[in-house]
TORKEMAR-26146 format. One record per residue: residue number from 1; residue in one letter; chain; x, y, z of N, C-alpha, C, CB in turn. Coordinates in steps of 0.001 Angstrom, whole numbers. Glycine has a CB too. Layout:
[r NUM a A [X Y Z] [X Y Z] [X Y Z] [X Y Z]],
...
This chain:
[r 1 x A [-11 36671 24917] [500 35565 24108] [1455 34718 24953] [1219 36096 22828]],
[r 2 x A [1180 33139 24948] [2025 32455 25953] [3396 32403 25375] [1504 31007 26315]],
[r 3 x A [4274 33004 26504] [5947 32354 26090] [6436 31034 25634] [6778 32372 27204]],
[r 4 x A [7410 30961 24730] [7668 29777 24526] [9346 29756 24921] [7184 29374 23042]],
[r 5 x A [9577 28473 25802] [10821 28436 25937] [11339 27612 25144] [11165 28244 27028]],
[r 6 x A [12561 27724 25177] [13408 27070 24244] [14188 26148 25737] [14537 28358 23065]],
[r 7 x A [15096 24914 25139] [14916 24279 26616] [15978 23123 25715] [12910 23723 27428]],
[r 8 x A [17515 23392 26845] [18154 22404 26149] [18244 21128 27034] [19496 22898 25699]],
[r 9 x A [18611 20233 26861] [18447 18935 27695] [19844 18118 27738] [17234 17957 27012]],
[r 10 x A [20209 17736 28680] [21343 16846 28651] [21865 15337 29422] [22130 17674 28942]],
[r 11 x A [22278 14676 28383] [22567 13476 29602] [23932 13855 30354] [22787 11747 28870]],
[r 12 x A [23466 13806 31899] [24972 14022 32657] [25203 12938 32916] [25190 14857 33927]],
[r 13 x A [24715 11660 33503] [25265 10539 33749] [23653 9524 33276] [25993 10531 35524]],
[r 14 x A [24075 8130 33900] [23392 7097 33934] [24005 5622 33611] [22448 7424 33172]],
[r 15 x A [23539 4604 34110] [24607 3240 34415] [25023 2791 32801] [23626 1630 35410]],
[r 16 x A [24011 3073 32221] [24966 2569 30010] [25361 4038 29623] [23288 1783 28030]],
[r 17 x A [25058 4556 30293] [25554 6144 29281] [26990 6012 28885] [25504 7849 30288]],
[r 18 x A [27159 6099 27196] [28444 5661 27286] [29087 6963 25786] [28511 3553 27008]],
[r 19 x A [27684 8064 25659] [28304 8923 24733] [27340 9985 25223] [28359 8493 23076]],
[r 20 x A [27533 10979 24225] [26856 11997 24673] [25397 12742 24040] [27830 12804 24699]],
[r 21 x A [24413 13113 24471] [23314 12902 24108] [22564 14471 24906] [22861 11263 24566]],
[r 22 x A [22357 14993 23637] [21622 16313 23681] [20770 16583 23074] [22138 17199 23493]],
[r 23 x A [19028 17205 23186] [17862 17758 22759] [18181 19261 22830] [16631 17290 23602]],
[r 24 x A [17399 19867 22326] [16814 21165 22170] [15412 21050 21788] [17540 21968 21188]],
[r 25 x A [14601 21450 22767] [13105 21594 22050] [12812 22601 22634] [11944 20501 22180]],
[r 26 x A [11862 23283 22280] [10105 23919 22368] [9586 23630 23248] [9046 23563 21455]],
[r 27 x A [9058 24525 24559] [7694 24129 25421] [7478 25400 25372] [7662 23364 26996]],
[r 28 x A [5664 25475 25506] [5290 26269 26535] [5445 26444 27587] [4612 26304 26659]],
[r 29 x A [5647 27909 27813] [5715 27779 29485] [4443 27291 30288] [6026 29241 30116]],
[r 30 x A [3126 27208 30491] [2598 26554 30507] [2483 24918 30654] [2401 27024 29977]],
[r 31 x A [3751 24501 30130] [3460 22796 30240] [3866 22279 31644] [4437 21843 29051]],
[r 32 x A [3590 21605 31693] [3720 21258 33500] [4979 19498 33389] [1237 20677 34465]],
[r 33 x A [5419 19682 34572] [6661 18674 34985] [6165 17687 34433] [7074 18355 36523]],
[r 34 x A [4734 16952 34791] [4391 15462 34635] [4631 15333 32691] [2391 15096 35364]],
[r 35 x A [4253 16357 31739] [4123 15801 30369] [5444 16727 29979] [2470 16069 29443]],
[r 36 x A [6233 17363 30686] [7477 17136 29943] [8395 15816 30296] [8305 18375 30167]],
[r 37 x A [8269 15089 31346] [8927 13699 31005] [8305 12893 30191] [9139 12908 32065]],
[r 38 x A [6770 13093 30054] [6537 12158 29087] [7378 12559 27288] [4744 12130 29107]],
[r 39 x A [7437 13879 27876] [8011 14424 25781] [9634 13962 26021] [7947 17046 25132]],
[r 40 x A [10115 13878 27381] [11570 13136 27483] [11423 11718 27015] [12191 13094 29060]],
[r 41 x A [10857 10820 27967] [10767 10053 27429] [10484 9472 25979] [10404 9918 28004]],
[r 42 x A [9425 10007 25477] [9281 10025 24033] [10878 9946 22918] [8415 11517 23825]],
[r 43 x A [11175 10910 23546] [11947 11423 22367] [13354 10733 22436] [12079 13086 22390]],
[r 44 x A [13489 10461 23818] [14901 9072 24300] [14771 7521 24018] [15109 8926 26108]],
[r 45 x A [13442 7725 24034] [12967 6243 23423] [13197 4849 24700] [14173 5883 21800]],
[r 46 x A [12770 5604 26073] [12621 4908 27208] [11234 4297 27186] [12874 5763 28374]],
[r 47 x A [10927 3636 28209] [9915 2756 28250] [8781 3430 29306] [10511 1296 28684]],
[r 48 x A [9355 4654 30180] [8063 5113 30888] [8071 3791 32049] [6470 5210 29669]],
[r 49 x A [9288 3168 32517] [8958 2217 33500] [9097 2203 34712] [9360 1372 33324]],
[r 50 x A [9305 3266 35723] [10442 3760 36372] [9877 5187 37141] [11711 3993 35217]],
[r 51 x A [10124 5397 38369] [10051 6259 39022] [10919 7054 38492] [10110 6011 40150]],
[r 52 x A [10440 8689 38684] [11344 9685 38332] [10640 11202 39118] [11471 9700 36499]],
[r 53 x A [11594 11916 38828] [11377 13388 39759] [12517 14243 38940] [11803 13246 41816]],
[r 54 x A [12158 15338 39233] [12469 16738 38766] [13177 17093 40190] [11004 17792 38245]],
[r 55 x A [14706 17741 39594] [14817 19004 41105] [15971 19632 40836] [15006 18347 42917]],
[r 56 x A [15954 20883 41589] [16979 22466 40917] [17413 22045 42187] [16321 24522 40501]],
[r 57 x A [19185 22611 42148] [20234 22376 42096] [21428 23508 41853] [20117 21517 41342]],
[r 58 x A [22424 23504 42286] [23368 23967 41645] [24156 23086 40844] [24024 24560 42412]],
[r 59 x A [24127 21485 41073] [24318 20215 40519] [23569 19490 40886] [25337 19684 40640]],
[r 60 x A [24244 18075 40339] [23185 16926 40266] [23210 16556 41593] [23473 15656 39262]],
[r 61 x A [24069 16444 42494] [24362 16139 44300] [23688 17189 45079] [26136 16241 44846]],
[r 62 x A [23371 18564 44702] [23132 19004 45999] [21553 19912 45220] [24736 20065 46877]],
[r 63 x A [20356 19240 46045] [18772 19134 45765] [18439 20374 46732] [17911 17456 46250]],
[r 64 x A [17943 21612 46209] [17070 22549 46711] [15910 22009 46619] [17092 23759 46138]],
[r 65 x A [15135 22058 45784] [13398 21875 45703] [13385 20896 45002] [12389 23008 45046]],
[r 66 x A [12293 19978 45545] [12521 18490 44374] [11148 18623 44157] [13115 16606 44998]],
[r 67 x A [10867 18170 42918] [9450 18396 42243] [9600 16578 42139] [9293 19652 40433]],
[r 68 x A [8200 16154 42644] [7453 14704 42144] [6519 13741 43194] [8703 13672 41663]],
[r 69 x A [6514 12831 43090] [5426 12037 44475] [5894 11966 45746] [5084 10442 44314]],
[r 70 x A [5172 12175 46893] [5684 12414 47881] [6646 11723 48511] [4969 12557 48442]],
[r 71 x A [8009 12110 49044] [8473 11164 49885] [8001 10465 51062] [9299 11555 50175]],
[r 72 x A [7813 8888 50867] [6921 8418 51744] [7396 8410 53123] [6530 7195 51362]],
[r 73 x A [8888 8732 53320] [9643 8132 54423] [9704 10512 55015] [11776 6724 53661]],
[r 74 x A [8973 11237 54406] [9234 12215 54774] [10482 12932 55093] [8679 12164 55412]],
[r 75 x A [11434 12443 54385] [12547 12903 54617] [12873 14093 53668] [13419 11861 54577]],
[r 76 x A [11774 14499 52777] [12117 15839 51697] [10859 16416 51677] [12643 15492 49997]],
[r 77 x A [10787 17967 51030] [9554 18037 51133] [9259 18296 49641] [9089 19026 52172]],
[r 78 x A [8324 18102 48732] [8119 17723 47765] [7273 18353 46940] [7922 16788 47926]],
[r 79 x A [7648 18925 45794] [6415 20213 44559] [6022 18905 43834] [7413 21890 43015]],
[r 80 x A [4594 19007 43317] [3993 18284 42478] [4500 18704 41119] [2600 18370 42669]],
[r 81 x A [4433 17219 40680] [4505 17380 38710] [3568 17992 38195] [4397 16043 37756]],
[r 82 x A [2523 18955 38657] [1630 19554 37694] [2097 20618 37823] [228 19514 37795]],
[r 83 x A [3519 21093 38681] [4208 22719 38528] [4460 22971 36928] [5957 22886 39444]],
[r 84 x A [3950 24343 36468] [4488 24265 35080] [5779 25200 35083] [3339 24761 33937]],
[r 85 x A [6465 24773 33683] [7284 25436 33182] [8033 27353 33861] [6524 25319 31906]],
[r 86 x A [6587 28051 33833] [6857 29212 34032] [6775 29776 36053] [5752 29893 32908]],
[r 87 x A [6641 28386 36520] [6942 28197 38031] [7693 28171 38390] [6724 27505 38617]],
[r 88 x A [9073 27057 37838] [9963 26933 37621] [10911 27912 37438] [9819 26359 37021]],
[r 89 x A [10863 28275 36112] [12055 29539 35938] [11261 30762 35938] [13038 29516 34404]],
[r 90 x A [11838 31860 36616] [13313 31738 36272] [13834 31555 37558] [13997 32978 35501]],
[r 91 x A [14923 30770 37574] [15750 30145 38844] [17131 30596 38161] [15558 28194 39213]],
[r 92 x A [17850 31437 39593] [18829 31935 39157] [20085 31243 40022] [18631 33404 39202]],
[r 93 x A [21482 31055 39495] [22359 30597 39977] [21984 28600 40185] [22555 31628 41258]],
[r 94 x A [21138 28132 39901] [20973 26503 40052] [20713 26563 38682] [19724 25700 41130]],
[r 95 x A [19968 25209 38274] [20022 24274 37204] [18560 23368 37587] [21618 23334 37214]],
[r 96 x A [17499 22884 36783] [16948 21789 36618] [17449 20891 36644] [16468 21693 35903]],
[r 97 x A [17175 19528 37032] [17495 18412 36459] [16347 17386 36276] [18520 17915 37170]],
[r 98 x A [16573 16323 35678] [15438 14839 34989] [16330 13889 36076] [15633 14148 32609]],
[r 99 x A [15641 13443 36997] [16159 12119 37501] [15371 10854 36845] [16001 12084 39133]],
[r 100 x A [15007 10047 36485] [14954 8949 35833] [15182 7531 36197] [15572 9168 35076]],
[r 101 x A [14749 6662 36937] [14744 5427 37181] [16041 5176 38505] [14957 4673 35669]],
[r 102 x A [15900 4940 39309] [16311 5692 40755] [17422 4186 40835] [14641 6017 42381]],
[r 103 x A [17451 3313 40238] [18404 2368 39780] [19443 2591 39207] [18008 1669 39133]],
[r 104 x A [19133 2975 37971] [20521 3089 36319] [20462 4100 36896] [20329 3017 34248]],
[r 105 x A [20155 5320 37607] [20158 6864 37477] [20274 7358 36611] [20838 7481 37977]],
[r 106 x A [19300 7901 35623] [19641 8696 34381] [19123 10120 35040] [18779 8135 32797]],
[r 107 x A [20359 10930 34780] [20211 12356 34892] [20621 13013 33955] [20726 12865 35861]],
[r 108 x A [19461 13876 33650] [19627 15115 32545] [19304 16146 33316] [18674 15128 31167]],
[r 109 x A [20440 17371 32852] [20345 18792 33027] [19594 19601 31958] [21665 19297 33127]],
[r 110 x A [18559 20459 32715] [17492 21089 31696] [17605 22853 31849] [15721 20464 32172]],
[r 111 x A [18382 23031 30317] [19248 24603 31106] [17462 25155 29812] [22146 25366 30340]],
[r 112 x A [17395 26454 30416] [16600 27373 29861] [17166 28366 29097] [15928 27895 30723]],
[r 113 x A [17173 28648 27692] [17516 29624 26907] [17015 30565 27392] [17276 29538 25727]],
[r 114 x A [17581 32118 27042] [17235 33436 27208] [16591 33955 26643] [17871 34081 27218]],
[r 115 x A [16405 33525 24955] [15807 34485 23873] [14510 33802 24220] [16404 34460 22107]],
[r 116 x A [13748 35217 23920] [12730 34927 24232] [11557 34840 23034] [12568 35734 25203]],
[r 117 x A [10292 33792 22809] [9764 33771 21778] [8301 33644 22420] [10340 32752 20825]],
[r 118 x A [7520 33450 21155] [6257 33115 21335] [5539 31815 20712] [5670 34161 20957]],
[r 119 x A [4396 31253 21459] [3624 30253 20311] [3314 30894 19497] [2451 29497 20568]],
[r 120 x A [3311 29863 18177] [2747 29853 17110] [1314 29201 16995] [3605 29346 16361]],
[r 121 x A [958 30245 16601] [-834 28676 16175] [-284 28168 14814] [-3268 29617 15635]],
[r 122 x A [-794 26536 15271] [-916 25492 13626] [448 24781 14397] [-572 26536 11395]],
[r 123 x A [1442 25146 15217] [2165 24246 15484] [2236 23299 16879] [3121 24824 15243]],
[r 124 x A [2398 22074 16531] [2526 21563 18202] [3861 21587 18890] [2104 20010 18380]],
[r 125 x A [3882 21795 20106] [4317 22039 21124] [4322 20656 22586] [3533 23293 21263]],
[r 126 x A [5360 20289 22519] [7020 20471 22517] [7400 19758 21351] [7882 19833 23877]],
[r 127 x A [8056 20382 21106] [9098 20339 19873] [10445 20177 19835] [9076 21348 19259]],
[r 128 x A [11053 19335 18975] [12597 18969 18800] [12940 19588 17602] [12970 17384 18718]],
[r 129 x A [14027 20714 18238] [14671 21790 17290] [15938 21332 17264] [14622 23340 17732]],
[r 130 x A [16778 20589 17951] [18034 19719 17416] [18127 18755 18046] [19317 20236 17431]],
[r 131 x A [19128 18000 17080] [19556 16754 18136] [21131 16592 18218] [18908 15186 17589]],
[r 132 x A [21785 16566 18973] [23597 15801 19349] [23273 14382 19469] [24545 16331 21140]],
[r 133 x A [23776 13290 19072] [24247 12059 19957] [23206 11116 19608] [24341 12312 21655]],
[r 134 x A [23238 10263 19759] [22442 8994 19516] [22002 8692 20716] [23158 7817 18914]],
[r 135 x A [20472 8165 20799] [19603 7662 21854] [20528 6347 22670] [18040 7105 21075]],
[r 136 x A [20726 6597 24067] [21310 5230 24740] [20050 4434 25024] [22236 5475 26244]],
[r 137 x A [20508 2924 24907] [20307 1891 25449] [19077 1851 26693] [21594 1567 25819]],
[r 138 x A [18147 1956 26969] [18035 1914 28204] [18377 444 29278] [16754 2369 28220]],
[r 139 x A [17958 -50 28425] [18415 -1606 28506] [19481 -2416 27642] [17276 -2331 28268]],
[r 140 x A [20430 -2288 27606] [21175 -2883 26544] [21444 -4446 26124] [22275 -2392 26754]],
[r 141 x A [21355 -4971 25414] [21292 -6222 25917] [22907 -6851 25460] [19865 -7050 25249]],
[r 142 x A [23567 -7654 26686] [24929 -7811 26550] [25139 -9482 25749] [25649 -7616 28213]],
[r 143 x A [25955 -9420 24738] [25950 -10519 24283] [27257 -11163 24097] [25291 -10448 23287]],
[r 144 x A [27649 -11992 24694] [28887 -12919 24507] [29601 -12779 23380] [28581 -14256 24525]],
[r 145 x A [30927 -12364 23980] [31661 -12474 22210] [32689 -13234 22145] [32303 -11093 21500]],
């Protein structure tokens, strides 16, 4: 029976981030890097416009393994977005992170719960089991006052 992680998400920074903004969802372990940003995106209510990459860490400054398209200038060496979930962790002593549009920098930290569960059949997967904070801006638009 495939594991299901539980998987909290966080905004650590980005250029409008101006409160604080937390998920909890549902994946299979099974799901792979490329369609959990798409369930990020989804659920932040970004536009999908924007280069982005995955990479563990002990923080957001210092990059062990970076998961996403190759660096063209070869200066990193690079895991594909079809790594899934259960490739990933368990990683001990670092942290995931969501890099996000290599401009605004939006970074989220993606910590992995312990308890451990299973899929359900009849339900879909990934799933939003809470929410903190209101969706930022990705674009805000500034208006004269």
């Amino acid at each position: 029976m495939k594991e299901l992680y539980t998987l909290t998400i966080e905004l650590e920074s980005g250029m409008y981030a101006d409160s604080e903004w937390k998920r909890v969802i549902e994946a299979p372990e099974d799901l792979d890097l490329f369609d959990l940003h798409l369930f990020i995106q989804k659920i932040i209510g970004f536009d999908n416009d924007h280069l982005f990459e995955f990479f563990v860490g002990k923080n957001w400054r210092k990059r062990e393994r970076v998961f996403g398209d190759e660096d063209e200038y070869g200066f990193e060496k690079r895991e594909g977005l079809d790594t899934m979930l259960n490739e990933v962790y368990p990683i001990t002593g670092s942290k995931l992170f969501y890099h996000f549009d290599f401009g605004d920098s939006w970074i989220f930290r993606i910590k992995k719960g312990r308890k451990k569960k299973h899929v359900e059949k009849g339900i879909t997967y990934p799933k939003v089991i809470e929410v903190e904070g209101v969706n930022p801006e990705q674009y805000p638009s500034w208006e004269d006052e």
